[in-house]
C-alpha positions in Angstrom: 81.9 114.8 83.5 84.3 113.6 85.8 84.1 110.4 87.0 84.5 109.1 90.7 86.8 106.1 90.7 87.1 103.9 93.4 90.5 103.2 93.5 93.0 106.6 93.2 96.9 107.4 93.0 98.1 109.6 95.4 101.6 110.5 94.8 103.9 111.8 97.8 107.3 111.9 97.0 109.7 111.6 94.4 113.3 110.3 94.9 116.1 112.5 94.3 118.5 110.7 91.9 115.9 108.1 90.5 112.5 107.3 89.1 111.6 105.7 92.4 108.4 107.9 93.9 106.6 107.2 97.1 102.6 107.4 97.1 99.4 105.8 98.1 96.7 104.0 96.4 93.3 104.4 97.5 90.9 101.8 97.5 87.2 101.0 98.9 88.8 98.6 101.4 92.1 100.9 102.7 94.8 102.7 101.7 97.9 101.2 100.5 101.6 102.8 100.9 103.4 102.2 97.4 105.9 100.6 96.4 104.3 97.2 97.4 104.4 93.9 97.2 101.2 92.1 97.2 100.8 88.5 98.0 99.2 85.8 95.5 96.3 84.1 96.7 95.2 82.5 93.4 91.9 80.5 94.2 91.0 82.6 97.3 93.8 81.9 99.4 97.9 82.6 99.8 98.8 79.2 100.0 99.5 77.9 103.5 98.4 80.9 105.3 95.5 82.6 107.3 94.3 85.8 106.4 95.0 87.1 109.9 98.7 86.4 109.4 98.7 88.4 105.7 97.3 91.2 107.2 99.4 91.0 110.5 102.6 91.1 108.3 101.4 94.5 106.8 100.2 93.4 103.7 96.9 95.9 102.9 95.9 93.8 99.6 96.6 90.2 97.8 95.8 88.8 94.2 93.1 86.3 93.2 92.5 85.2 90.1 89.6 85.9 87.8 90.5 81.9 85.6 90.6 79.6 88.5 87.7 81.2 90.4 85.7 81.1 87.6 86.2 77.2 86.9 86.3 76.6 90.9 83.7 77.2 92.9 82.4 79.6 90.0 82.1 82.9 90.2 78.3 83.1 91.0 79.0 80.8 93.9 81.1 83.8 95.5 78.7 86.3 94.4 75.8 84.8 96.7 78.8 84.3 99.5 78.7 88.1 99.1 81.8 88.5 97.3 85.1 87.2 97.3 86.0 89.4 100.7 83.2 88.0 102.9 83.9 84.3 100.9 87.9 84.3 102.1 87.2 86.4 105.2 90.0 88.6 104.1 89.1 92.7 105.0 92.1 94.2 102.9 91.8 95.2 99.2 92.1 92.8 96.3 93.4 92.7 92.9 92.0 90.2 90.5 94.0 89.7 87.5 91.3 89.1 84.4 92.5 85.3 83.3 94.2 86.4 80.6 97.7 85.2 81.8 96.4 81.8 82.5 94.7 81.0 79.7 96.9 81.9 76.9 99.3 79.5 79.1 97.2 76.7 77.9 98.5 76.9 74.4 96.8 73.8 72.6 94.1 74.0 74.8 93.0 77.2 74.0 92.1 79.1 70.7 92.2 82.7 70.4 89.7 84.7 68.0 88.9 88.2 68.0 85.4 87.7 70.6 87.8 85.9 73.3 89.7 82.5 74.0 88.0 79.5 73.8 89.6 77.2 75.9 89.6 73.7 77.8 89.4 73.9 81.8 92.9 72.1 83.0 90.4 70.3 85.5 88.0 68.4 83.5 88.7 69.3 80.0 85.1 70.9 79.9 85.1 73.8 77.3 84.6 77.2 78.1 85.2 80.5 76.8 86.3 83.9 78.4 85.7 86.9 76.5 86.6 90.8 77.5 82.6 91.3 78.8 83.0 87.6 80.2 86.1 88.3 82.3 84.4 91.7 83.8 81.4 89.9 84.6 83.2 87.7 86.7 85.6 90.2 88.2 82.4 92.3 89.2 81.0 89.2 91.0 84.1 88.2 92.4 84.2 92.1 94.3 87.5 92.8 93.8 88.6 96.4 94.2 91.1 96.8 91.4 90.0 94.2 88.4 92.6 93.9 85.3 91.4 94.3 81.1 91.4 90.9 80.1 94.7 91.0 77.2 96.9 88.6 75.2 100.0 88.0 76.6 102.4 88.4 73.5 105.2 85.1 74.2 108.7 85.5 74.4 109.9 85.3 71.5 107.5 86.5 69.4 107.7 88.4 65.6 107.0 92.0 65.4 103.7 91.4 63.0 102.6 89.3 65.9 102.9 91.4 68.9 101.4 94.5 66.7 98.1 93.0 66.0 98.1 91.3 69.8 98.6 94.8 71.5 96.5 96.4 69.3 93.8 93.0 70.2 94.5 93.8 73.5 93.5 97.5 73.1 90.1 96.5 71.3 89.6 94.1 73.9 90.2 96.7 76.6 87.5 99.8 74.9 85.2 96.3 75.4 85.9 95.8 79.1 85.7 99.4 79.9 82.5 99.2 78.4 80.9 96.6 80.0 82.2 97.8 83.5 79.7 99.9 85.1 80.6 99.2 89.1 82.9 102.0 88.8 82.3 103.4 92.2 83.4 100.2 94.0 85.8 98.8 91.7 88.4 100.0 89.0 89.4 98.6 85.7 93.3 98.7 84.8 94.5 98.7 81.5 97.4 96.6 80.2 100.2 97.5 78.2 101.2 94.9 75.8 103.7 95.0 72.8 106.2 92.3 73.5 110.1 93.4 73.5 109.8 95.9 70.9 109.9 99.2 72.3 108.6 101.4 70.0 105.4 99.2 70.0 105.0 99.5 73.7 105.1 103.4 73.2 101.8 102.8 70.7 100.5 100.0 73.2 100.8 102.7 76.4 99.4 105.8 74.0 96.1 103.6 72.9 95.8 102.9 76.5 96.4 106.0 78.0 93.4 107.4 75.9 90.9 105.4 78.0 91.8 107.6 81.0 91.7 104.8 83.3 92.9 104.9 87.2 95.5 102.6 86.6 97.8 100.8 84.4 100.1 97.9 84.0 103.1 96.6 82.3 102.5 93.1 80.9 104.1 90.5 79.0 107.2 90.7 81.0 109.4 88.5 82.8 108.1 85.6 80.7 111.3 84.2 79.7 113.2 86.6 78.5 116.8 87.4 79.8 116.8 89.9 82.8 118.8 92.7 80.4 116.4 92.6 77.8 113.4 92.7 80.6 114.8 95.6 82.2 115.8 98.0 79.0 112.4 97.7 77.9 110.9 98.0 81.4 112.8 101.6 81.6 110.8 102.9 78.3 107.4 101.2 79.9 107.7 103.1 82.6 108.0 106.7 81.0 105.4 105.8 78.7 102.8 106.4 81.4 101.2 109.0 83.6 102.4 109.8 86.4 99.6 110.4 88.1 97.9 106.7 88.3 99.2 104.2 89.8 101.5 101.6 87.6 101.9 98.3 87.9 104.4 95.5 87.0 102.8 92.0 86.7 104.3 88.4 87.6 107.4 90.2 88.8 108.7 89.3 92.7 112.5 88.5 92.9 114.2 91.4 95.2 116.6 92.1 92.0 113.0 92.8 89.8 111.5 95.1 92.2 114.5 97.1 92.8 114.8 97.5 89.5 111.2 98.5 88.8 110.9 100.5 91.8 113.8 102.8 90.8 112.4 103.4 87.4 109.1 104.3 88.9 107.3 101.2 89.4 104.0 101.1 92.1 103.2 97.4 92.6 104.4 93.9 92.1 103.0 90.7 92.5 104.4 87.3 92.5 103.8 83.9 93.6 107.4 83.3 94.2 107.6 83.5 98.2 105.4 80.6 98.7 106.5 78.5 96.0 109.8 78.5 96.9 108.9 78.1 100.3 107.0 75.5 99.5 110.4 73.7 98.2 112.7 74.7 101.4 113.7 78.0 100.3 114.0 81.2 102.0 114.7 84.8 100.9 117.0 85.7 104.0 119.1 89.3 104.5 122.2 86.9 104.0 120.7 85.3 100.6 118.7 82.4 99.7 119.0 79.8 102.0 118.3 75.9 100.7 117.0 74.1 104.0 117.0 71.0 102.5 121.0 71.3 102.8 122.5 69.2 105.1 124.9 71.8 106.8 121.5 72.8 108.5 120.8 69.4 110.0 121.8 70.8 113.7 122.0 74.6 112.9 119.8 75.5 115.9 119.8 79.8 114.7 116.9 81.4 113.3 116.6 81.7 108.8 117.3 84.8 109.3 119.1 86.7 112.4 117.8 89.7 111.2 114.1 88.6 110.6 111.6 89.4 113.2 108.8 87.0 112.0 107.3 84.6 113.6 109.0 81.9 112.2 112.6 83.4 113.0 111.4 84.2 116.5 110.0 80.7 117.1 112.3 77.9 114.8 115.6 76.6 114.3 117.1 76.1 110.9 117.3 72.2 111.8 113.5 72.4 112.9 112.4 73.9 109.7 114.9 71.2 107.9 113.0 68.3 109.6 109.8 69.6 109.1 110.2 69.5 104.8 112.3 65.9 105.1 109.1 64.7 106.9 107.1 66.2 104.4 104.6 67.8 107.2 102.4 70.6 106.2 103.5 73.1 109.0 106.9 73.3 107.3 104.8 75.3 103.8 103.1 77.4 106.3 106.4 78.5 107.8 108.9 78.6 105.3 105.9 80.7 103.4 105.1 83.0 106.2 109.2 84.1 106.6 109.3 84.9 102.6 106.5 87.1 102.8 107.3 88.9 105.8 110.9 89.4 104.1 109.5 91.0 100.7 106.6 92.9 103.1 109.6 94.2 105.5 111.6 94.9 102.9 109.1 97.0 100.5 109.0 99.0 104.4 112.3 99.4 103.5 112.4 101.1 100.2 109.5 103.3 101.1 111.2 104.7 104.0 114.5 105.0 101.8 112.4 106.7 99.0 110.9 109.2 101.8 115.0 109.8 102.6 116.5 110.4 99.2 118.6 107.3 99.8 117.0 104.6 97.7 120.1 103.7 96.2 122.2 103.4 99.6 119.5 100.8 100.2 119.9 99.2 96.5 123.3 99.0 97.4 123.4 97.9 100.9 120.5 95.3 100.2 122.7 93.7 97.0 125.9 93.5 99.2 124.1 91.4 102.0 121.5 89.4 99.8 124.6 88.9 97.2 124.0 89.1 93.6 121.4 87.9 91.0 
C-alpha cells in the first residue's frame, strides 16, 4: 500500500559540476523552493520579528521547538489555540525539531535510558520526561507540518562504542516514533541520521534509516564543536548515503561558509538561529562581510549595512542609527539588525537557487567568498 504523505520532495534540477540540485518540497501549508534557509522561531516566535515580516522576506516555513513548547505554555495549551499556526498567526509551513537537541544539552540534568530522557525543566527544575511516543504526541498537537524522530545527539568527541549503540538508540527510538505517528496525511515524520564523526557508522546509521521509507531525512550531530574540516569530510559521505528522492536536511547549520558547503554536496535545508543572535549583539552578515556595529568607525557612518541589501533596514537606517540604537540598549535595534540577517541568508538562498537553475553554482561560491571574505 502506498502511503500518502503530507509533505513530498520534488526534485527539478541538478547542477552540472556538483552535488547541488534544485527542487521543491511540498507541504500542507505551501510549497517551498529548496535549497533553503529556514528561520528559528524556538518558543513560537523568530525573536524580534512579526510574522508578516518572515513571510514578506520570502521565507515559506520557520522552526519551533517541540522542548520549550512543551514546558511553556504546554503543548495542550496550543492544541485547544488550534495548533501552533493559528496560536503564532503564522500561515507558512513549520518544522518542529522533536527536543532531542535540547535536552541532551542538559547534561547533569538529564538521564538517558532506553524508554527516553528523564530530565529537569531549565525553568523550574520540575522533572519531566520525553520519550519517542512523548515527543510525537506533542509534535502532533503542536500541528507542525514536518515533525523530527526524537534521537540522541552523539557529543563531539565521543568513542566509537558510544556513538554505535547511540545511533543504533536513535534507530530503535525512531521504528517507535514512526509507530506512534498516525497524522500522516497532515504531517510527516523525518528520520535522523546519527553516528558521530565516524563514517562508516553514519553509512549503517543512514541504511537503518532509509529502511523506514520515510519522506524525509536529516543529518544530525553535526556542527557541534567539531572543527569545520572534519564537519565537512564527513558531511560529503552523509550526503551520498541517502536518497535522492526525499528531501535532506542538515540541522543547526546557518553560517554562509556551511550552507555552501552542504548545498554543493546536495544538501535541501538548513536552519539556524544564528541571524538573530548575532544580530541580537550588533552584528550583521553584509555582501562586504560581517560588520560589528558596536565599532566605533560607525559612529557617524550615515550609509546603509549593506549597499547592496534591499531590506527594509538598509532602505530605512544609517550605520550610526543602528550603532546608537544597541549603545542605548533599545529594543528596535534586535528587530533590525535581525530583520537585515535574515533577509541576507533569505536573498541569498535566492541566489544559489537561481545559480543551481544556471549551472553556475560555483561562479556564485566563488563570487560570494571573494566579497563576504573568507571563513
Amino acid at each position: 500500500m502506498t502511503l500518502n504523505h503530507a509533505v513530498t520532495y520534488e526534485l527539478i534540477k541538478k547542477d552540472a559540476r556538483t552535488g547541488a540540485r534544485r527542487g521543491r518540497v511540498h507541504t500542507p501549508h505551501g510549497t517551498i523552493e529548496t535549497p533553503v534557509f529556514m528561520p528559528v522561531g524556538t518558543q513560537g516566535t523568530v525573536k524580534a520579528m512579526k510574522p508578516e515580516d518572515i513571510s514578506e522576506m520570502g521565507a515559506g516555513i520557520i522552526l519551533a521547538n517541540t522542548y520549550h513548547l512543551y514546558l511553556r505554555p504546554g503543548h495542550e495549551l496550543v492544541r485547544e489555540a488550534g495548533g501552533l499556526h493559528k496560536f503564532m498567526n503564522w500561515n507558512g509551513a513549520i518544522l518542529t525539531d522533536s527536543g532531542g537537541f535540547q535536552v541532551f544539552s542538559l547534561g547533569k540534568l538529564r538521564k538517558i535510558t532506553e524508554e527516553g530522557v528523564k530530565f529537569q525543566s531549565h525553568i523550574d527544575g520540575s522533572p519531566h520526561m520525553i520519550t519517542p511516543e512523548k515527543s510525537i504526541e506533542i509534535q502532533n498537537a503542536l500541528g507542525s507540518d514536518i515533525i523530527m524522530a526524537f534521537d540522541e545527539c552523539t557529543p563531539y568527541p565521543a568513542d566509537r562504542e558510544y556513538a554505535k549503540k547511540s545511533l543504533e538508540r536513535t534507530t530503535r527510538w525512531l521504528k517507535r516514533c514512526k509507530e506512534y505517528h498516525k497524522n500522516i496525511e497532515n504531517q510527516s515524520l523525518f528520520g535522523i541520521m546519527q553516528g558521530g564523526m565516524y563514517k562508516d557508522l553514519r553509512k549503517l546509521s543512514a541504511e537503518q534509516i532509509v529502511e523506514l521509507d520515510l519522506p524525509g531525512y536529516a543529518i544530525g550531530g553535526l556542527s557541534v564543536g567539531e572543527p569545520k574540516e572534519i564537519m565537512i569530510d564527513v558531511l560529503s559521505d552523509c550526503v551520498d548515503y541517502l536518497p535522492a528522492d526525499k528531501a535532506r536536511y542538515l540541522m543547526g547549520v546557518g553560517s554562509p561558509d556551511y550552507i555552501f558547503e552542504g548545498v554543493e554536496r546536495g544538501v535541501d535545508m538548513f536552519d539556524c538561529v544564528l541571524p538573530t543572535r548575532i544580530g541580537r549583539h550588533g552584528l550583521a552578515m553584509t555582501s562586504q562581510g560581517r560588520v560589528n556595529i558596536k565599532n566605533q568607525q560607525y559612529e557617524k557612518d550615515w550609509s546603509p549595512l549593506d549597499p547592496e541589501c534591499d531590506c527594509y533596514t538598509c532602505r530605512n537606517y544609517s550605520k550610526a542609527y543602528l550603532r546608537h540604537l544597541f549603545k542605548a540598549g533599545e529594543m528596535l535595534s534586535s528587530t533590525l539588525m535581525s530583520t537585515h540577517n535574515l533577509h541576507f541568508l533569505i536573498k541569498m538562498m535566492e541566489q544559489i537557487r537561481t545559480s543551481i537553475e544556471e549551472d553556475r553554482f560555483l561562479e556564485y561560491k566563488k563570487e560570494f567568498y571573494e566579497k563576504y571574505g573568507r571563513f
